[in-house]
Structures are given as structure tokens and as C-alpha cells.
Short mmCIF file of the C-alpha atoms (twelve columns), coordinates in Angstrom:
data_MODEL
# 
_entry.id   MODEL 
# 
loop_
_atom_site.group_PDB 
_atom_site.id 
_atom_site.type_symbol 
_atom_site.label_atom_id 
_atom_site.label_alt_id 
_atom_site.label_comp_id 
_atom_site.label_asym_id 
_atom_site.label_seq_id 
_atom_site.Cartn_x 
_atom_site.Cartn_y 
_atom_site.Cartn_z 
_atom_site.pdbx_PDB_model_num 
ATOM 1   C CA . UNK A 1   0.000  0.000  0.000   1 
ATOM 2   C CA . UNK A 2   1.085  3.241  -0.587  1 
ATOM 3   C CA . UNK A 3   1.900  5.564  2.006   1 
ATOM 4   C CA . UNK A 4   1.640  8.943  -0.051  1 
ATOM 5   C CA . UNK A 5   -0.616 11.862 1.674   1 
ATOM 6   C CA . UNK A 6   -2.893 14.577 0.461   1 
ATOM 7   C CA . UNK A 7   0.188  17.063 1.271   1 
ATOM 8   C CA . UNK A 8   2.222  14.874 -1.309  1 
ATOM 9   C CA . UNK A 9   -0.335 15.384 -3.925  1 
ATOM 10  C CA . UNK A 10  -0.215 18.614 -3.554  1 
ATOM 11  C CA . UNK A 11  3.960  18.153 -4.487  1 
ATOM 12  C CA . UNK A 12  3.603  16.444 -7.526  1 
ATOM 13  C CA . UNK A 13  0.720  19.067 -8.858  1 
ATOM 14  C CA . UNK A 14  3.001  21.748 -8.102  1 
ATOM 15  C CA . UNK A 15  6.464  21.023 -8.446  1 
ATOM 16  C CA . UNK A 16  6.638  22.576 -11.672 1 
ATOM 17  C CA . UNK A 17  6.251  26.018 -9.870  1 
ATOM 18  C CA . UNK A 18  8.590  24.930 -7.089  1 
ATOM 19  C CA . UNK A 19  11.532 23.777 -9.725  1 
ATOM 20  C CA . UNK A 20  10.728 27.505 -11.506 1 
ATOM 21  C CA . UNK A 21  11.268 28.876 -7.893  1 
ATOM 22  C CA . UNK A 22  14.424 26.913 -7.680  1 
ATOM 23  C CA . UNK A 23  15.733 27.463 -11.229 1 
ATOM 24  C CA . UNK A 24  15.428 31.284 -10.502 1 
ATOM 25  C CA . UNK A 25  17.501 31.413 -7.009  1 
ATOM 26  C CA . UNK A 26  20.138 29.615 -9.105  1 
ATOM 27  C CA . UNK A 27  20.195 31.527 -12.314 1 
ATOM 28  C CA . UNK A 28  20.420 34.990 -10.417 1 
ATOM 29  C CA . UNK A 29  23.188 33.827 -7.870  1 
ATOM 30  C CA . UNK A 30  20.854 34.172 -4.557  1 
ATOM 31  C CA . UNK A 31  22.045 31.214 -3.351  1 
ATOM 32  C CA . UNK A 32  25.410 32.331 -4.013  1 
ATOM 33  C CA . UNK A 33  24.994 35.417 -2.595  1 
ATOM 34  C CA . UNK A 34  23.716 34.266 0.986   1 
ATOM 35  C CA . UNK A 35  26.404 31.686 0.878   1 
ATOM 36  C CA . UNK A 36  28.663 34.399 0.985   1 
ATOM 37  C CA . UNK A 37  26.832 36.788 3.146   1 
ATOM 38  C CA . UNK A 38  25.013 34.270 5.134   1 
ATOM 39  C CA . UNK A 39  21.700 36.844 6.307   1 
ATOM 40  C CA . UNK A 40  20.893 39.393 3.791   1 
ATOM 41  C CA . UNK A 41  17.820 42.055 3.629   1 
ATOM 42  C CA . UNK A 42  15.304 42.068 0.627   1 
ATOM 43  C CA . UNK A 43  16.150 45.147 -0.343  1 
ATOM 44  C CA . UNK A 44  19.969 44.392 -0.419  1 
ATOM 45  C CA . UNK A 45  18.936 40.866 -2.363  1 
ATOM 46  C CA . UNK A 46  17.480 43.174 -4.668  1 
ATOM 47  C CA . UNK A 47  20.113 45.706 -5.513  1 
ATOM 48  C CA . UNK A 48  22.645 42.771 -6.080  1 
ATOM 49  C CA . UNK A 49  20.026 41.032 -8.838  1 
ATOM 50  C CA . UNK A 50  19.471 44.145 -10.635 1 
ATOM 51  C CA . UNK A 51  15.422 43.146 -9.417  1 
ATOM 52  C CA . UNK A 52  12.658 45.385 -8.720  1 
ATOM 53  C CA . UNK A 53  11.795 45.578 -5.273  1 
ATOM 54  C CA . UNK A 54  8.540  43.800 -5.557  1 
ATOM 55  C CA . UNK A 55  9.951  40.732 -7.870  1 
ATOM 56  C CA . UNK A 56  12.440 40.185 -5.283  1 
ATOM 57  C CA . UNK A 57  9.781  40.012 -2.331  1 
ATOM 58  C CA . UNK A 58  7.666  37.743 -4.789  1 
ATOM 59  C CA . UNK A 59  10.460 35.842 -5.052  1 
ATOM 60  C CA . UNK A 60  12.340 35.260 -1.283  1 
ATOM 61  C CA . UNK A 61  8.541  34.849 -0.404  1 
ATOM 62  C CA . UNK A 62  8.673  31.531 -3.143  1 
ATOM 63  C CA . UNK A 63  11.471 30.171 -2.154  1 
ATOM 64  C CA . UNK A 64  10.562 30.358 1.576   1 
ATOM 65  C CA . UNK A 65  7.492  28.699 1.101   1 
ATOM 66  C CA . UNK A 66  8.930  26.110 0.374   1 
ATOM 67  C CA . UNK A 67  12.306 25.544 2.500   1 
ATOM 68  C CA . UNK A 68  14.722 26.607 0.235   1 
ATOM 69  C CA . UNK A 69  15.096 29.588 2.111   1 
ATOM 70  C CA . UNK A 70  14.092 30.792 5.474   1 
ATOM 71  C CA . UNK A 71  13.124 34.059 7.102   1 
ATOM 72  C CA . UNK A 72  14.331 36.256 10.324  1 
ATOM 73  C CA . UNK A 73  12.704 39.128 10.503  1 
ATOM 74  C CA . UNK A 74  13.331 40.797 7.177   1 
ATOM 75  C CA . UNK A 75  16.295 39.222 6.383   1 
ATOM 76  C CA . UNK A 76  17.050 35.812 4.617   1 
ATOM 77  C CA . UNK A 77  19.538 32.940 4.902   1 
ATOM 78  C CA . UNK A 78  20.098 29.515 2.892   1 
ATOM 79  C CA . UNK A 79  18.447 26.243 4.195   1 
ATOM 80  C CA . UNK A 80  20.695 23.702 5.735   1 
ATOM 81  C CA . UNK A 81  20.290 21.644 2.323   1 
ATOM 82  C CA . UNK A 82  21.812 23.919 0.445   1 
ATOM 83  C CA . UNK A 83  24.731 24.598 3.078   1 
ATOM 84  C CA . UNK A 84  25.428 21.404 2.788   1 
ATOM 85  C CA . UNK A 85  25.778 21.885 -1.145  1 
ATOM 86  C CA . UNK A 86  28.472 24.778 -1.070  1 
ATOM 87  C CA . UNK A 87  30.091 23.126 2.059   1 
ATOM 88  C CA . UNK A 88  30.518 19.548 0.368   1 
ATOM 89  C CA . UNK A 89  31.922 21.009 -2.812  1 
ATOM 90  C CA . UNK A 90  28.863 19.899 -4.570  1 
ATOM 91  C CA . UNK A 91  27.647 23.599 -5.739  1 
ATOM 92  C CA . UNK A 92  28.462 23.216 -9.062  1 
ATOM 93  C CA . UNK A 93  27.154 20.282 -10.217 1 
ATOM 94  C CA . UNK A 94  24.021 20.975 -8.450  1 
ATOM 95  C CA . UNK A 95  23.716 24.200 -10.473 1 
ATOM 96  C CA . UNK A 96  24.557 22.680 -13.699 1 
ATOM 97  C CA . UNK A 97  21.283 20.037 -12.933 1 
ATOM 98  C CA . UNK A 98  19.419 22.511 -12.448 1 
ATOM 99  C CA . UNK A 99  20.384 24.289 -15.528 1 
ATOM 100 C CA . UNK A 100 20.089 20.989 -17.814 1 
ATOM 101 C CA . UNK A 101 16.367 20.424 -16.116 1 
ATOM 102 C CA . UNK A 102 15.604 23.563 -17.101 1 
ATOM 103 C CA . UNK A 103 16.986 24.155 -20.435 1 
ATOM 104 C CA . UNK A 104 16.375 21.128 -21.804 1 
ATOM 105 C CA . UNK A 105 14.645 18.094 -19.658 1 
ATOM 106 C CA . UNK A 106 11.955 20.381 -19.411 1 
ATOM 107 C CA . UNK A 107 11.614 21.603 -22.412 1 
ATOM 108 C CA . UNK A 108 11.336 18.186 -24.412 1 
ATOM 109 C CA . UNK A 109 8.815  16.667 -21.187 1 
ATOM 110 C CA . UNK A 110 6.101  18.867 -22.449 1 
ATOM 111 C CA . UNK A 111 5.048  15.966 -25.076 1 
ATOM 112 C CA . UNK A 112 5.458  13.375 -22.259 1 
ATOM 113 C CA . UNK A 113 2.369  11.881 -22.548 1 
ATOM 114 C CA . UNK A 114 1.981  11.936 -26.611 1 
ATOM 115 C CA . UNK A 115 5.732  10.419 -26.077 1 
ATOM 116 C CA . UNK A 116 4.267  7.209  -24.462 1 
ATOM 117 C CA . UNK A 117 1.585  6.859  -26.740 1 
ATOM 118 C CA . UNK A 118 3.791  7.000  -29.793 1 
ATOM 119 C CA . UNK A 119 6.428  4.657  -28.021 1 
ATOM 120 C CA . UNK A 120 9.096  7.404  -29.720 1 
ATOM 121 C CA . UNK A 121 10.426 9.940  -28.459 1 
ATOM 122 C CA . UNK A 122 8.377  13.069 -29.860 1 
ATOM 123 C CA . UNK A 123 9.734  15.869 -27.629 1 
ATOM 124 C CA . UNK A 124 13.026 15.758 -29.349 1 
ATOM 125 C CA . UNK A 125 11.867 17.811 -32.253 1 
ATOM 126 C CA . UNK A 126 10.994 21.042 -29.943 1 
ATOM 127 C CA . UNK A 127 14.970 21.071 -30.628 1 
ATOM 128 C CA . UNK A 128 16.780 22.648 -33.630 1 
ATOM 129 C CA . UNK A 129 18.678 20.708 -35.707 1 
ATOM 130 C CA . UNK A 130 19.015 17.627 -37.594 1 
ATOM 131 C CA . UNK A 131 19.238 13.807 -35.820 1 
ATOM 132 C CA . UNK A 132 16.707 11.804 -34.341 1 
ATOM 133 C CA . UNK A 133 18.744 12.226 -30.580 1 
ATOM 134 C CA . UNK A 134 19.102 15.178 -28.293 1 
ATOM 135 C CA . UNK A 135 22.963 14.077 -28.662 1 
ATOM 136 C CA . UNK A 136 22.571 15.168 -32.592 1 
ATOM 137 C CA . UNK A 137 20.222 18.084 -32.330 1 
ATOM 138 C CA . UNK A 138 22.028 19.735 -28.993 1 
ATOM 139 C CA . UNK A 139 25.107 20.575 -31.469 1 
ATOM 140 C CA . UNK A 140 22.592 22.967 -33.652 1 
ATOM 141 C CA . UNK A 141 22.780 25.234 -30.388 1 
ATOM 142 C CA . UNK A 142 26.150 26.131 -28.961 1 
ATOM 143 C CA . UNK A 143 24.090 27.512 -25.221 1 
ATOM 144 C CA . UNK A 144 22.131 24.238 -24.881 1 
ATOM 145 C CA . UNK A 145 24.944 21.805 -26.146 1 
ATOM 146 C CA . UNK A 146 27.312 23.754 -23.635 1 
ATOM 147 C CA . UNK A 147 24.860 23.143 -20.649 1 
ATOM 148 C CA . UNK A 148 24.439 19.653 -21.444 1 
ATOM 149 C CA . UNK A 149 28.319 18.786 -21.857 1 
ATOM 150 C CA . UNK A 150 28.972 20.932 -18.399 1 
ATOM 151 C CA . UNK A 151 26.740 18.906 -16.759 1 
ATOM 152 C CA . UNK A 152 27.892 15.682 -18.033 1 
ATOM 153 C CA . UNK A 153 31.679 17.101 -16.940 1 
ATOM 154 C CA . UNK A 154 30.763 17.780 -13.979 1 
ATOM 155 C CA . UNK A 155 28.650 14.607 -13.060 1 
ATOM 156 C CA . UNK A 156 31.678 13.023 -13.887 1 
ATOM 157 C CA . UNK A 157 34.312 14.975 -11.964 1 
ATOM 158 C CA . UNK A 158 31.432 13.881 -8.896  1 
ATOM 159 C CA . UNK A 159 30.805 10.274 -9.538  1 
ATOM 160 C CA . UNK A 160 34.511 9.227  -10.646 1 
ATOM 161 C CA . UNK A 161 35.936 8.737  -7.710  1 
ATOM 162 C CA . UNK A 162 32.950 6.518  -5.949  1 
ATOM 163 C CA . UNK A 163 33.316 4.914  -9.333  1 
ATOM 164 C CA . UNK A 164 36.788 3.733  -8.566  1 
ATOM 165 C CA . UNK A 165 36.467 2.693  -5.171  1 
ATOM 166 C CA . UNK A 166 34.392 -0.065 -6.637  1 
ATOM 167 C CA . UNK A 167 35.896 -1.002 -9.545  1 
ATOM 168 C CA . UNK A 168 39.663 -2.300 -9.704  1 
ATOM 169 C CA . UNK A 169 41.639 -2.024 -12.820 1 
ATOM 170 C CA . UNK A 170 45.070 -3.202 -11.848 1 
ATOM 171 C CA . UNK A 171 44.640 -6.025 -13.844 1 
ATOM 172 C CA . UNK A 172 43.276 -5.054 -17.302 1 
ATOM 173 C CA . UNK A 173 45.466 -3.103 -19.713 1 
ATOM 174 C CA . UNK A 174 42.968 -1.663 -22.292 1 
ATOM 175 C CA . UNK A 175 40.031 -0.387 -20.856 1 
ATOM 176 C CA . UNK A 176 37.004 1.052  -23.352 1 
ATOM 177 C CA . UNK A 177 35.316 4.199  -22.084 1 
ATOM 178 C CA . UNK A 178 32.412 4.365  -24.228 1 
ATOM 179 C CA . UNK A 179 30.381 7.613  -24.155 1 
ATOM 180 C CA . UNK A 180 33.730 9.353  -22.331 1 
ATOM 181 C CA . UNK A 181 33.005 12.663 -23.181 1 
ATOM 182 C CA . UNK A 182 35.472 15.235 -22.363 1 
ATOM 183 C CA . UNK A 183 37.739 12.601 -20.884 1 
ATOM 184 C CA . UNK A 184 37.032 13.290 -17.104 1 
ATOM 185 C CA . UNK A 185 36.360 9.512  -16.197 1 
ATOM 186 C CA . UNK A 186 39.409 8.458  -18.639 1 
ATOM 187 C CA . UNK A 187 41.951 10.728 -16.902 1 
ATOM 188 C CA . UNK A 188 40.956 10.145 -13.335 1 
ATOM 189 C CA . UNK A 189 41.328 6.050  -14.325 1 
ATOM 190 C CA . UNK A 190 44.657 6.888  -15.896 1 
ATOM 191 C CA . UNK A 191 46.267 8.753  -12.949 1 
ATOM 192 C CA . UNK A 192 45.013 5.771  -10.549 1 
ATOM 193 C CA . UNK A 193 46.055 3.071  -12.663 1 
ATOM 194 C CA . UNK A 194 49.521 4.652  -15.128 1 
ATOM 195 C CA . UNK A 195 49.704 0.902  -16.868 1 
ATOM 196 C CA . UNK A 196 46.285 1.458  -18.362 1 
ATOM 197 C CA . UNK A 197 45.694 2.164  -22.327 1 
ATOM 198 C CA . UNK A 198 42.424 4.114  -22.415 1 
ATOM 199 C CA . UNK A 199 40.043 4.318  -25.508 1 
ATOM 200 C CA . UNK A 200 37.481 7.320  -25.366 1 
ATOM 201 C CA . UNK A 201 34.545 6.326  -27.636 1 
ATOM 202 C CA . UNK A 202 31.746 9.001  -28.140 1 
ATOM 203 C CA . UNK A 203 29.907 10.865 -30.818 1 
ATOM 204 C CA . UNK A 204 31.566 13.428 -33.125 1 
ATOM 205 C CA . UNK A 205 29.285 16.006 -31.057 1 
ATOM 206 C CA . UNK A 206 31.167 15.403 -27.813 1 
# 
């Protein structure tokens, strides 16, 4: 049985406007900012965004609502989550998620449902280009292709090293990296293991 609640509901019918609320604080540094400052006032949050007084109320008040953010007084600070974020290193390739979500995953999820009827994936031609993959089309758009690639860098950079605490290549001597990308996973393999004779295998795109 499922243990979701009415409250939960209420998640899933809105997270669209939550991950907008999100994508925002990311894309004009807020979170940045009250990493740095650590308890700022709306109207200084406002001066540093270049945002109208109001839009930066309508905004903090967002984020607040739900926990991304909380209040003292007039006067706003990060949640603990995101703390955590900036002081585990893992800023970055949080931002660049969000950034891929919302320039792309989002964009292409609109024909979700006609997606699953078809069995093929229809919201790949909402994207420029030529190709019957987001892998093809992405390099018709140097701002999209460039947030996908940084995120897949950066996932990489992130996941590597978990990656080779389970996985021991002392023995092999060629190893295959298939979809390697800008090399990340290749060189951190290399400098673990010097013996190794690494192929990268990816499309001409990457």
C-alpha cells in the first residue's frame, strides 16, 4: 500500500512552480549570494540582482514557502540543504542540474504523454537541428549543447571517484570508455592506474 498523503499530492501538482522557484535562485546567484553573506535584507537581495523591489519580495517569499530559504525578521539565509551543497563542494554540479532540467529536460517533457503513446520519443523535435537524438540536435545550439556537456563534466568529476572505489583495474590493460566525453572519467582512471591504455569512444558532437 502506498503511504503517499494529500500534502504529497499537492507536491507532484506543483512542483513545476517549485523547480521555476528553484531554477530562478540559481540563475540569479541568490544562493550564491547568501552563501557568501550568510543573512541578507530584501532590499539588499534586490540591488545585487538588478530586481525590482517587488519581484524580489515575490520571489524570497517563493522560495521560503517552500524551504529553500528561510526568514528572520526581514532578512534571509540559505536552508541547511543547500549549506550542505556549497560546504561539500557539490555547488556546481548541483547548479549545472538545475540548468540541464531547465533548459532542456523540461523543455522536451512537455510531449510526455503523446511520447508514451507514440512509443518514440516526440519531444526531441521542440529542438533545432538535424538527428533523431538530443545528442545530434544539442550541437545545432552552442548555449544548450554547452549546458548539457557541463553537466555531463561535472557529473563526472562527482561520480569518478565513488566509481573507482568499486571497480579495480590493476589487472586489465585496455580499458574502453564508451560515451567518455570530455575525458574526465578516462583521466581520473589513468592517474590511478599509469599501466592502463584508455580508448574514449563518443559521438563526433562530444
Amino acid at each position: 500500500m502506498s503511504n503517499l498523503s494529500r500534502s504529497d499530492l499537492i507536491l507532484y501538482l506543483h512542483a513545476s512552480a517549485a523547480f521555476q522557484l528553484l531554477h530562478a535562485g540559481v540563475e540569479l546567484k541568490i544562493f550564491e549570494l547568501l552563501h557568501k553573506k550568510q543573512l541578507i535584507a530584501i532590499d539588499d537581495i534586490a540591488k545585487s540582482t538588478n530586481l525590482a523591489s517587488e519581484a524580489a519580495r515575490s520571489l524570497l517569499f517563493g522560495l521560503a514557502s517552500i524551504g529553500l530559504l528561510s526568514k528572520e525578521n526581514d532578512s534571509y539565509k540559505n536552508c541547511d540543504a543547500i549549506n550542505e551543497l556549497f560546504e561539500n563542494n557539490e555547488w556546481k554540479l548541483f547548479k549545472s542540474m538545475v540548468e540541464i532540467q531547465a533548459y532542456i529536460m523540461y523543455f522536451g517533457q512537455i510531449d510526455f504523454v503523446e511520447s508514451i503513446k507514440q512509443n518514440t520519443n516526440v519531444g526531441v523535435k521542440r529542438f533545432k537541428g538535424k538527428g533523431k537524438t538530443i545528442y545530434e540536435r544539442l550541437s545545432a545550439d552552442s548555449k544548450l549543447k554547452g549546458i548539457f556537456y557541463n553537466y555531463m563534466g561535472n557529473y563526472s568529476v562527482y561520480a569518478v571517484k565513488y566509481f573507482l572505489e568499486k571497480i579495480d583495474f590493476s589487472a586489465d590493460k585496455n580499458v574502453l570508455d564508451v560515451g567518455g566525453g570530455n575525458g574526465e572519467n578516462a583521466i581520473a582512471i589513468e592517474k590511478r592506474y599509469p599501466g592502463v591504455s584508455i580508448t574514449l569512444l563518443d559521438l563526433p558532437v562530444a
